[in-house]
C-alpha positions in Angstrom: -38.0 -27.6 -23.4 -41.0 -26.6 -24.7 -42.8 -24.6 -27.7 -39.6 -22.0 -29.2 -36.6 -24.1 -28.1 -33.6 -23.8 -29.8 -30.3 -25.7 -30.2 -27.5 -24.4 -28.5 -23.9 -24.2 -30.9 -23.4 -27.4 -30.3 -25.7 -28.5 -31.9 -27.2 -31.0 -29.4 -28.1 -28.7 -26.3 -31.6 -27.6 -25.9 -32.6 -24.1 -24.6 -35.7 -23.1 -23.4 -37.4 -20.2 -25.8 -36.9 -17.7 -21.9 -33.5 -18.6 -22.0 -33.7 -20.0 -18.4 -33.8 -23.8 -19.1 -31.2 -26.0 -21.0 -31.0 -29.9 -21.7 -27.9 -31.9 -22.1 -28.5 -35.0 -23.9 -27.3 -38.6 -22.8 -23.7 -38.7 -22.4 -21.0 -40.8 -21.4 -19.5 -39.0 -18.0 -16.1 -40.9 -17.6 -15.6 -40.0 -13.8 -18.9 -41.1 -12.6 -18.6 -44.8 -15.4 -22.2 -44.0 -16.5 -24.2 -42.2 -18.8 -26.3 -39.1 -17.6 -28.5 -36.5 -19.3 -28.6 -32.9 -17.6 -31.3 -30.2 -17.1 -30.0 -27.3 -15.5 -32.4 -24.0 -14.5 -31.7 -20.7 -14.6 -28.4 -18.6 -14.2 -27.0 -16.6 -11.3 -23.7 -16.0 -12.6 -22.8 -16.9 -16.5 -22.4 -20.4 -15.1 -25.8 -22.7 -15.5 -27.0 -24.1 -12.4 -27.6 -28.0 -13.0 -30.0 -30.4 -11.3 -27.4 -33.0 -11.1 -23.9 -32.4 -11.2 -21.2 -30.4 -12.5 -17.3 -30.5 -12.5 -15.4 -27.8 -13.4 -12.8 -27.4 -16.4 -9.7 -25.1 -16.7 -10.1 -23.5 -19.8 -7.2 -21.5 -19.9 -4.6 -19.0 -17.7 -3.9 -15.4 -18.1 -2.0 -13.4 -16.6 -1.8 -9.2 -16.5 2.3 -9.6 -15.5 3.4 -12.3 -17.9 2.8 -11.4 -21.8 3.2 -14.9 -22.8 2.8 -18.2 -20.0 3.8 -20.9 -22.1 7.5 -19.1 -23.4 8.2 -16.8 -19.8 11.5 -17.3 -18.4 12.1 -15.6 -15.6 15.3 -13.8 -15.0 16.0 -15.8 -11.5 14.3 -19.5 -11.8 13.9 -19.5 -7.7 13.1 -16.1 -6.9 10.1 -14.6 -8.6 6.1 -13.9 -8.5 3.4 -12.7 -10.7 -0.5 -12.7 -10.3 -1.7 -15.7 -12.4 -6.2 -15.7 -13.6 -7.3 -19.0 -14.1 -10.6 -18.6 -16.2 -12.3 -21.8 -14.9 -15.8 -23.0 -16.1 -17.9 -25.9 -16.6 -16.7 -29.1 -18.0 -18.0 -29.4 -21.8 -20.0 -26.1 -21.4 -19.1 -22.8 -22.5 -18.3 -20.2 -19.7 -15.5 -18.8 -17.6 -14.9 -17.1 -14.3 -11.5 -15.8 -13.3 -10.1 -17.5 -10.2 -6.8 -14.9 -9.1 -3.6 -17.0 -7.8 -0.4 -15.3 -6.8 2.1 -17.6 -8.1 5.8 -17.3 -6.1 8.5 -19.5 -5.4 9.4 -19.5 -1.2 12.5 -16.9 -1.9 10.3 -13.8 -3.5 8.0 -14.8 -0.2 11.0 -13.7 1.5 12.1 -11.0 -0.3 8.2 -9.7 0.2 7.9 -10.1 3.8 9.6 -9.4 6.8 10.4 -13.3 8.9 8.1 -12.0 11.8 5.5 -11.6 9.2 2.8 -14.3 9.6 1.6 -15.1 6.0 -1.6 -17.0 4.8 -1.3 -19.6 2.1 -4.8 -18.9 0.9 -4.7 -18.1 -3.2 -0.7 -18.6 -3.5 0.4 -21.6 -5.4 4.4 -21.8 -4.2 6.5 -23.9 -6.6 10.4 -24.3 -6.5 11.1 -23.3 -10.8 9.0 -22.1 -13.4 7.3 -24.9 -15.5 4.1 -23.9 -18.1 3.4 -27.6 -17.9 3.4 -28.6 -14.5 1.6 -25.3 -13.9 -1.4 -26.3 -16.4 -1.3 -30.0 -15.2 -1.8 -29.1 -11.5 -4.8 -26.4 -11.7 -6.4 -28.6 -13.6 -6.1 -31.9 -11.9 -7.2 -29.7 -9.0 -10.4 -28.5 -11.3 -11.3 -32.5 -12.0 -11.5 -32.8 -8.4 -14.4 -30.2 -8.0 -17.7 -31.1 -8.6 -21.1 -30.5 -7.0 -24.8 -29.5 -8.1 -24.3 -25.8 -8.7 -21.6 -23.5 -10.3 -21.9 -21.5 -6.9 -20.6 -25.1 -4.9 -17.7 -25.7 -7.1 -16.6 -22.2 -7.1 -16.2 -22.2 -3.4 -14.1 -25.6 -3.9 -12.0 -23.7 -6.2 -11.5 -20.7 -4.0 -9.3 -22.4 -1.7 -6.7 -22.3 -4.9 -7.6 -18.8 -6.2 -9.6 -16.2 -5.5 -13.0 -16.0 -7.0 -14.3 -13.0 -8.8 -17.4 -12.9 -7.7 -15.9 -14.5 -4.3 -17.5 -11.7 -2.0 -20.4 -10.5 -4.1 -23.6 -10.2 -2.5 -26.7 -10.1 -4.6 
C-alpha cells in the first residue's frame, strides 16, 4: 500500500496514505468455498470499489413512519403501509446506502388506488401480515444474492427491491 499506510479499525485492512487504496487480507469467502484477498481503488460513493468482488449486506432498517420495527403492531394486520429504508452496504466492510421500499399488504393497495389504476411493483415489497422477522430474513437473503465487482453493480441489483438514493444521480 505503500510508504504512510495505515490500518483500518479493524485492525487488519490496509489504507493507502491518499486514502484512495485499501487491502483486504486473505479470507475465507464462504459463498465462493475459497479464500481471496481484496484490493479495491478509489470511491465514488462511500462504498469502495473492489477489483474482485463484492456482495452486499443488510445492515439494518429504518423507517421515518414506524418508531420501532422489531415491536410495531399495526392496528389492522392486512390492511396497512409505511415507507421502509433499508441501509445496505458491503459485506464485512463498513458503509451504508439507504435503499427506500414501500412496504403494504394488497388491501392498503386497494384502499390507495382506484381498480382501473395500473400500478408498478417496482420498490413495493407486498406481504399478507406484519412479521419483523420474515421482513429482515427476506431483504437480506435478497442482499446475499447480489454481488458483482463494484458497489455501483450491486446497487443496481438492489434497486429492483428498493429505491436507491443515489439511484438517479448523475455526476
Amino acid at each position: 500500500m505503500g510508504e504512510g499506510a495505515t490500518v483500518a479499525s479493524d485492525g487488519k485492512t490496509l489504507i493507502s496514505a491518499d486514502g484512495l487504496r485499501q487491502y483486504r487480507p486473505p479470507s475465507f469467502k464462504p459463498n465462493l468455498g475459497k479464500v481471496q484477498a481484496n484490493f479495491e481503488n478509489g470511491r465514488q460513493t462511500a462504498i469502495w470499489t473492489s477489483s474482485e468482488h463484492m456482495q452486499a449486506e443488510l445492515k439494518r432498517l429504518h423507517s421515518p413512519d414506524v418508531l420501532d420495527l422489531p415491536s410495531f403492531m399495526p392496528q389492522s394486520r392486512d390492511n396497512f403501509g409505511f415507507l421502509l429504508q433499508a441501509m445496505i452496504g458491503p459485506k464485512g466492510l463498513d458503509g451504508e446506502e439507504s435503499f427506500g421500499i414501500q412496504v403494504c399488504t394488497p388491501k392498503w393497495l386497494l384502499e390507495q388506488h382506484d381498480r382501473a389504476d395500473v400500478v408498478s411493483g417496482r420498490h413495493f415489497l407486498i406481504i399478507f401480515e406484519y412479521n419483523y422477522e420474515r421482513l429482515v430474513r427476506f431483504i437480506s437473503d435478497f442482499c446475499d444474492e447480489c454481488i458483482g465487482k463494484t458497489w455501483q453493480e450491486i446497487a443496481g441489483q438492489l434497486s429492483r427491491l428498493g429505491q436507491w438514493e443515489f439511484e438517479d444521480y448523475q455526476a
